[in-house]
C-alpha positions in Angstrom: -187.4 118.9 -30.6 -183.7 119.8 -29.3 -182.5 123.2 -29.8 -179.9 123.4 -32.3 -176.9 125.9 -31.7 -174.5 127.7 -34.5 -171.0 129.9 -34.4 -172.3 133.4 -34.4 -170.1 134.4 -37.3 -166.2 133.9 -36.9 -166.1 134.6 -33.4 -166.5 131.3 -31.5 -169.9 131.9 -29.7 -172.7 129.4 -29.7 -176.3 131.1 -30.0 -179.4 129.1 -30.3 -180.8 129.2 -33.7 -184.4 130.1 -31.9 -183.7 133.5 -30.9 -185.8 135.4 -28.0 -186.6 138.7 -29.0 -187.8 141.7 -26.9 -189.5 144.0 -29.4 -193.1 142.9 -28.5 -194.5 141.8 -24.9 -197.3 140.2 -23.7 -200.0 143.2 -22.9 -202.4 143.6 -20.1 -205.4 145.4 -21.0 -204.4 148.3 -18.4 -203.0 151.4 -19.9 -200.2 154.0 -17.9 -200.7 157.7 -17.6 -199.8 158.1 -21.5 -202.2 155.6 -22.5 -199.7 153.1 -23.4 -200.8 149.7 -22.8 -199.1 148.2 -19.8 -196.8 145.0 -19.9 -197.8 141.7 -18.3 -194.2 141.3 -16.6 -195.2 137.9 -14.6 -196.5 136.6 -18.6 -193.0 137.9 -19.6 -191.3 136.6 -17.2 -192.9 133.1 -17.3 -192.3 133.4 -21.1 -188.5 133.8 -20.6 -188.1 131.4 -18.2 -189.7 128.4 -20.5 -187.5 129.2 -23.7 -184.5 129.3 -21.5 -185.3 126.2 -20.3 -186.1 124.3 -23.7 -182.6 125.5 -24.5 -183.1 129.2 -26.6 -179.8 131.1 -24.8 -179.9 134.2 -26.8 -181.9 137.3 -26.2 -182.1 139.7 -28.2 -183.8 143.8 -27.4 -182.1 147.1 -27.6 -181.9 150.0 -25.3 -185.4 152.0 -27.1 -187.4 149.1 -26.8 -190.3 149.1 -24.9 -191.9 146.0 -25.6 -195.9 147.8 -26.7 -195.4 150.6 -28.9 -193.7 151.4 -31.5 -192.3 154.3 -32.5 -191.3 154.2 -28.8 -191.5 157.6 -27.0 -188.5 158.9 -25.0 -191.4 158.6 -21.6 -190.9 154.6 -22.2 -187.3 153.9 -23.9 -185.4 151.2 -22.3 -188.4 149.3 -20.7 -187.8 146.0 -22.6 -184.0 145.8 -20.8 -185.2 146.8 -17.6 -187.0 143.9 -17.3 -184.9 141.6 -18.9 -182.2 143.1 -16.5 -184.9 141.4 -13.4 -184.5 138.3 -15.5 -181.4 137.9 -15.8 -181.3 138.1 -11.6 -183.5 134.7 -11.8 -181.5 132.4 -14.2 -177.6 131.6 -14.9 -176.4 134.7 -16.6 -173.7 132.9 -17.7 -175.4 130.5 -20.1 -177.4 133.4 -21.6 -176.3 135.4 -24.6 -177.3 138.9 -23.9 -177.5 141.7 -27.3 -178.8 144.8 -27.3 -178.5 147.7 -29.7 -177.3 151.3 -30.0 -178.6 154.1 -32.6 -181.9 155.8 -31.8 -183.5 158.6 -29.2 -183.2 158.2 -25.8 -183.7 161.5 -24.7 -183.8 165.3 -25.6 -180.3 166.0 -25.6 -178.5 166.7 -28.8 -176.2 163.8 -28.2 -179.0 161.3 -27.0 -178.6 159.1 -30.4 -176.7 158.7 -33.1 -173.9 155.9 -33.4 -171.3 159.1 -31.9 -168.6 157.7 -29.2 -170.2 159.8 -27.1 -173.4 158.7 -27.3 -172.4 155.2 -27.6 -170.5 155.1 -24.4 -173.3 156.6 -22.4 -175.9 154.3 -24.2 -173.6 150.9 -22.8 -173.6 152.1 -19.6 -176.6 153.0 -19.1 -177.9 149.7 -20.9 -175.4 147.6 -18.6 -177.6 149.6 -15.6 -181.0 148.9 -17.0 -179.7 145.3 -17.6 -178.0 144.8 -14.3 -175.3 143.2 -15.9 -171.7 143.7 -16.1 -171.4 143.2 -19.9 -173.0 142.6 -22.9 -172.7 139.6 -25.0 -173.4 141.1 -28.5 -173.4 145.4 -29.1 -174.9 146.1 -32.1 -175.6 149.0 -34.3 -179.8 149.0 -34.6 -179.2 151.0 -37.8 -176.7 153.7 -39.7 -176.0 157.1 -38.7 -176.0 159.6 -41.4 -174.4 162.2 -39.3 -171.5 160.1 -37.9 -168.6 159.4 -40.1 -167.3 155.8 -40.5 -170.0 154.7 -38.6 -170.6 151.1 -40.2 -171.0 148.4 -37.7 -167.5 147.2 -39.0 -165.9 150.1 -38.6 -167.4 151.2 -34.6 -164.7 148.6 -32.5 -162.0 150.9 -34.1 -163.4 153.9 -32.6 -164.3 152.5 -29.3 
């Protein structure tokens, strides 16, 4: 069965209406040193590589995701872009819609989450890094911030 695309909103870019998702990776039964189980990165990457090829051109994770646990400790933010970010090195970037997401922990820092500018600048960059990308597709808010002012998702392109 073809994959079928749609406008993503008003703004003119085709996603697949099968999006790939990042939140949960295929597990090996192997544990790290904090007795999180470890992913199966050849499964993942295998994985990847098939939906990209039936057509799915939208990936979807954020910058806490890990891709095991949830809630995801500070030791393990970030995994699930990391090793989309050794993906992306394998296929045409170009034909992939990359999104990600900005809001929770990513360290010990007062400023380390929290839909801030500060912390949203710092969380791009270091997303673009993890990704090894030059830009992001799609930059969403993961949720509200209670503590930052005006910080709707309609409202963040003004203050950025």
């Amino acid at each position: 069965m073809p994959i079928t695309y749609r406008n993503l909103g008003r703004s003119g870019l085709k996603i697949s209406c099968l999006v790939l998702g990042t939140w949960y990776l295929p597990t090996l039964p192997e544990v790290d040193s904090y007795g999180v189980r470890k992913i199966n990165e050849e499964m993942t990457l295998k994985l990847w590589k098939r939906a990209v090829d039936l057509g799915i051109n939208c990936i979807d994770t954020a910058n806490r995701y890990h891709g095991a646990i949830a809630p995801v400790p500070v030791t393990h933010v970030g995994y699930a872009e990391r090793l989309l970010g050794r993906f992306l090195k394998t296929v045409d970037r170009e034909s992939l819609v990359i999104a990600t997401k900005v809001r929770f922990r990513m360290g010990e820092g007062p400023n380390d989450e929290g839909l801030s500018r500060k912390h949203i600048l710092k969380a791009v960059r270091d997303s673009l890094e993890r990704l090894q990308t030059s830009y992001i597709d799609l930059y969403q808010a993961h949720g509200p911030d209670p503590q930052t002012p005006n910080s709707s998702p309609c409202r963040l392109l003004t203050c950025l």
